[in-house]
N, C-alpha and C positions, 0 to 999 in steps of 0.2 A: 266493737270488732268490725262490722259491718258497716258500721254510721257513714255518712258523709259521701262525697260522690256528684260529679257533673248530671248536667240532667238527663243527657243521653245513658249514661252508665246504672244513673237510678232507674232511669225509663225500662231497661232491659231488667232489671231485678223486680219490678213490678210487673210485668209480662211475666217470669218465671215463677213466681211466689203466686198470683193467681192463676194460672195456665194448672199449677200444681195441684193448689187447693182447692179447684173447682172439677176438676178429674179424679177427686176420692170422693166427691159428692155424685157426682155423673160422668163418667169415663168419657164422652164424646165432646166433653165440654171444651170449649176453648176463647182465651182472653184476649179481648179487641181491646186494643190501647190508644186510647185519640189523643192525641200529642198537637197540633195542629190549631192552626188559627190566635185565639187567643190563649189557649190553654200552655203554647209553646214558652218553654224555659219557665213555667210556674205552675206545673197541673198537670195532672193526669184524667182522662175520662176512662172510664171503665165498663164495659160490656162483657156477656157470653155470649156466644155463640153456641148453638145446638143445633146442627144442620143449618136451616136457611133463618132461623130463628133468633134474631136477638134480644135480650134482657139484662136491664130493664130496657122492653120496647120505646121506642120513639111514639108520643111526649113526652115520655117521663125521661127525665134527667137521667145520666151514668152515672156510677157509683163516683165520687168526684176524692183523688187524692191531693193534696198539696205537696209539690215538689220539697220546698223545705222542711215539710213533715216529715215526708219518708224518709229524705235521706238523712233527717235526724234523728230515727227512731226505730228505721229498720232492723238496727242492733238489738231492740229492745223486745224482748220474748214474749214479756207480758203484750204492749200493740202487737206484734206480728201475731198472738194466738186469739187477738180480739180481728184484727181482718181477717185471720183465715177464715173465722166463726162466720162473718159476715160473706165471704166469696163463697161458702158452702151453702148458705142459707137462701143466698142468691141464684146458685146453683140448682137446688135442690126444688125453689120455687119457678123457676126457668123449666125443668123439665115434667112439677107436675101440673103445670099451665099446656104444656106440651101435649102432655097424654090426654088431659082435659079436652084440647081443641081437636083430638086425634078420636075419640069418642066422644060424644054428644050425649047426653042424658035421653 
């Protein structure tokens, strides 16, 4: 139903589909999509944002999609309930690194 899609049009359904899932994890959350460089027309890079905060921080790699994955499988309920797992998880470890750095032991 969903499948298929240029790579700007998947690009935008992967901004919504984590921008979404990562704001029932942490409401402030929000999804940085790197599109750019080499990633352009075959990738997606994936970050949150939490205020000035990004995750996963720089060196570690973004969460990395494959363009012809998604758009062949964004239809598919079962992958999309296994990414969301993973943008929540991502999510959910983004803000309690947050609070961690915001209290000190």
């Amino acid at each position: 139903m969903f499948s298929g899609g240029d790579y700007q049009e998947v690009g935008r359904w992967v901004a919504n589909f984590v921008t979404a899932h990562a704001k029932r994890a942490r409401l402030e959350a929000e999804a940085v999509i790197d599109t750019e460089g080499a990633r352009e027309g075959k990738s997606y890079g994936v970050r949150l944002r939490l205020g000035r905060r990004l995750c996963p921080a720089a060196p570690e790699p973004p969460l990395d999609l494959d363009y012809a994955e998604v758009a062949a499988r964004r239809g598919n309920l079962a992958w999309c309930a296994e990414l969301a797992a993973r943008v929540a998880s991502l999510a959910r470890g983004c803000a309690q690194a947050d609070q961690g750095s915001r209290h000190p032991a």
